[in-house]
Steps between C-alpha positions, in 0.01 A plus 500: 500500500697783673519856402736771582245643764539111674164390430423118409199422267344207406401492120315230338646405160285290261573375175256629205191250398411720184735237230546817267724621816649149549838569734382820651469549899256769656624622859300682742552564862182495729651731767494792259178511320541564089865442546558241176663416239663234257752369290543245189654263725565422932815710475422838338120443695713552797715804418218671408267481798808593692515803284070536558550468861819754471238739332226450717688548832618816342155627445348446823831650647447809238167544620533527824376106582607275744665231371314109557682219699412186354221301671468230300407136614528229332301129507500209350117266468494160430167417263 
C-alpha cells in the first residue's frame, strides 16, 4: 500500500471470528506498531487502514519522528 510520502506497507487483513461481527475485516500493519483498524466488510477494511496509516505517518512526521521503512518478512510452514 503506497502513500503520498512513497512508502509501501504490508498490512495483514483478517476476517472477524466473533459471529455477532459476521462480514467485518480487522487490518493492522506490523511495520507501524498500534497502527489498526477495520471495516464491516474487505473493501471499507481497506480504505480505512489507508486512512490509519495516513494518520499515523502524520503523527510521527508532527512529532518530529522518523518515519519506518517496512521490514517485514514473510514465510510460509508446512505442518
Amino acid at each position: 500500500m503506497a502513500t503520498k510520502r512513497g512508502k509501501v506497507y504490508t498490512i495483514i487483513l483478517q476476517p472477524e471470528t466473533d459471529p455477532a461481527f459476521d462480514g467485518y475485516y480487522n487490518a493492522s500493519v506490523p511495520a507501524l506498531p498500534g497502527c489498526f483498524s477495520y471495516g464491516t466488510n474487505r473493501e471499507e477494511a481497506l480504505g480505512n487502514i489507508r486512512e490509519a496509516i495516513e494518520l499515523y505517518l502524520e503523527d510521527l512526521e508532527a512529532a518530529g519522528e522518523p518515519i519506518p521503512d517496512e521490514q517485514l518478512e514473510t514465510l510460509e510452514v508446512a505442518v
